[in-house]
N, C-alpha and C positions, 0 to 999 in steps of 0.2 A: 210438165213432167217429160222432158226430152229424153231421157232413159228410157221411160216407161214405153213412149209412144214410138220409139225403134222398134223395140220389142213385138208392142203392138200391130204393127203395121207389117212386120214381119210373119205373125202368124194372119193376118186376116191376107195377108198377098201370098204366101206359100203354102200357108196352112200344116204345119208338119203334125204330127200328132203330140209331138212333143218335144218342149222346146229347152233348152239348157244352154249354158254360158259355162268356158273353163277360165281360168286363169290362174298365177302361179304366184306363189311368192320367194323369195332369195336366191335368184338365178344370180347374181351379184359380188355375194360376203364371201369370203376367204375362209369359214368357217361355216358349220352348223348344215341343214337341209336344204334342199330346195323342195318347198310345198307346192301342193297343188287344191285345187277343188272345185267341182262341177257343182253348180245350184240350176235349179227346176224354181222357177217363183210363179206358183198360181195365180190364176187370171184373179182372185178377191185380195189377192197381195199387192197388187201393184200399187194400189193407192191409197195403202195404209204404209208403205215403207219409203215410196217415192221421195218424200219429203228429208230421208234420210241419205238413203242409201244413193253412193256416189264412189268413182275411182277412189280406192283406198289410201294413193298416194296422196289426195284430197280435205284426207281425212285426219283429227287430231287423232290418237291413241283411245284417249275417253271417248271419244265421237264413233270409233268405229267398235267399241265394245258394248257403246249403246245398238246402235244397227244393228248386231251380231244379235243382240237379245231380240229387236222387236222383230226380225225375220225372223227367228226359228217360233218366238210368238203368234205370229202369222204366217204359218206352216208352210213356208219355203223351204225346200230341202236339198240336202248336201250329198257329195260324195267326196272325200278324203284321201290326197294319196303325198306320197313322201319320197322322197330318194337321199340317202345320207352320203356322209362326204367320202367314204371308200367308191361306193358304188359312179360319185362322180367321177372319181380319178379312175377307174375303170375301163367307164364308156364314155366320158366327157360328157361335158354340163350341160350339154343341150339333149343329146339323148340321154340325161337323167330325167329332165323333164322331160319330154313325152311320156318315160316312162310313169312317172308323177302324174301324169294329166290322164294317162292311159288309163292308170288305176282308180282315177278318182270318180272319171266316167261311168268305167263298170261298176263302181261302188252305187253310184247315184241310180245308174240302171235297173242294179238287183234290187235295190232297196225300196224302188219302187214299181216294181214289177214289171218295166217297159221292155220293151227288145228292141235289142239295137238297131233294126230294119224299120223302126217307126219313129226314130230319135235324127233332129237335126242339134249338130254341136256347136257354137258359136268357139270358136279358140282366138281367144286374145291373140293379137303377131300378127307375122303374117305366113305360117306353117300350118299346115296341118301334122294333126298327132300321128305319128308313127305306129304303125301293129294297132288299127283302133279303124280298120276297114270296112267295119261292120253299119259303122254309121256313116249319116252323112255329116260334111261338116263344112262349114264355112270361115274364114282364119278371117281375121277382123282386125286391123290396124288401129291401135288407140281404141279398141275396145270396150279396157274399163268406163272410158267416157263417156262412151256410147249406147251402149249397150243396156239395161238393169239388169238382167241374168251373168255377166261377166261384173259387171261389180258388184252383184251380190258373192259373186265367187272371189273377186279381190280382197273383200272381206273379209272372208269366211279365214282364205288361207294367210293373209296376214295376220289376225287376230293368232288362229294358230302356231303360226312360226313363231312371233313373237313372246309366246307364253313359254314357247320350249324352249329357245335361249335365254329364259331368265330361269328355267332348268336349267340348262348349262352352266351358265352363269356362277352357279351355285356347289356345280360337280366340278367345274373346273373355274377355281379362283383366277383373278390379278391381268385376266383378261379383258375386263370389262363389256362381255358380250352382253347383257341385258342393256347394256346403252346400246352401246353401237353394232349392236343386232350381229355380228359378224362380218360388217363392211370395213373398206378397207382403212380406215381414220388414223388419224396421224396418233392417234393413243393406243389403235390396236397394233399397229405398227411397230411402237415403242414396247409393246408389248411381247412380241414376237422376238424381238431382237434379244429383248429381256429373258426369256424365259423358252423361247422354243417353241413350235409348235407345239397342239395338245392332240392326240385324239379325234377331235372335232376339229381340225385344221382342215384342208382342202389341197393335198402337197402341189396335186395338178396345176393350183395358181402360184405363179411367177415371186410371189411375195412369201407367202408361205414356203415353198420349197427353196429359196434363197436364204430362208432364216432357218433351214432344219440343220439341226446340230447330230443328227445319225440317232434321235433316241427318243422318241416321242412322249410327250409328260403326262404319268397315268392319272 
């Protein structure tokens, strides 16, 4: 369990009171969110999920909606955050996520009553989260791999993103986002040229705002 026993060996050598993993999903696609989510995995969790859970990139689709179910089964718990494609183009992609990571934190914090001054953060990267002072935090390179609290969180938020672009998917035809998730594919590509950006485009990326025609498609 090389996941587990990072994790492990982290609280028995630092001891924080409590420990959590962030990481993000769609910092990437030309389209759609970039997610984020903080997991907290109890010490009676680790080796009922070990067997599963693993970097998300890792992981087939089926495989990681299995995972998804036996952690929240064995009460690992989440916090949830989002930043959509306006707010990308906004404040750029990177300070969308932290904002994303920031929220997902405090989500995971209130929900389980800790405060921030007793929480260490494990963040995937090598950054730490922006406006999120209150904890401490440790930025963790390859993370997912490393970690079990960060890929229970790559999980978390890709199962999420994923589900919400075949929302989209479905609000906004002929683009094919339930495939190709919002990444930049040579079909979404064709797609663009086709049709225009949508709504859920991303104009701030180079491809997207090269294919906008002045009129975004509702």
């Amino acid at each position: 369990m090389p996941l587990s026993r990072f994790d492990l060996t982290l609280l028995e050598n630092r001891k924080p009171a409590f420990l959590a993993g962030v990481d993000e999903a769609g910092r990437g696609p030309l389209a759609g969110p970039v997610t984020a989510c903080a997991a907290w995995v109890p010490l009676s969790a680790h080796s009922l999920i070990s067997p599963l859970v693993n970097d998300s990139k890792k992981l087939s689709p089926a495989r990681r909606e299995r995972a998804l179910r036996l952690m929240l089964d064995s009460g690992v718990r989440f916090g949830f955050g989002f930043a959509g494609p306006r707010e990308i183009d906004s404040v750029n992609i990177l300070e969308a996520t932290f904002n994303a990571m920031g929220t997902a934190v405090r989500r995971l914090l209130s929900n389980t009553g800790v405060s921030p001054s007793r929480a260490l953060i494990l963040v995937d990267g090598n950054h730490r989260i922006k406006r999120l002072e209150a904890c401490m935090q440790e930025p963790l390179v390859d993370g997912d791999a490393r970690s079990l609290s960060i890929a229970a969180a790559s999980i978390y938020a890709k199962v999420v993103r994923d589900r919400w672009m075949g929302v989209l998917d479905r609000r906004h035809p002929g683009y094919g986002l339930a495939g190709h998730k919002g990444y930049g594919t040579a079909a979404h590509l064709e797609a663009l040229r086709r049709l225009g950006p949508s709504v859920q485009h991303r104009y701030s990326f180079a491809p997207v705002r090269n294919s906008a025609s002045g009129r975004a498609h509702e």
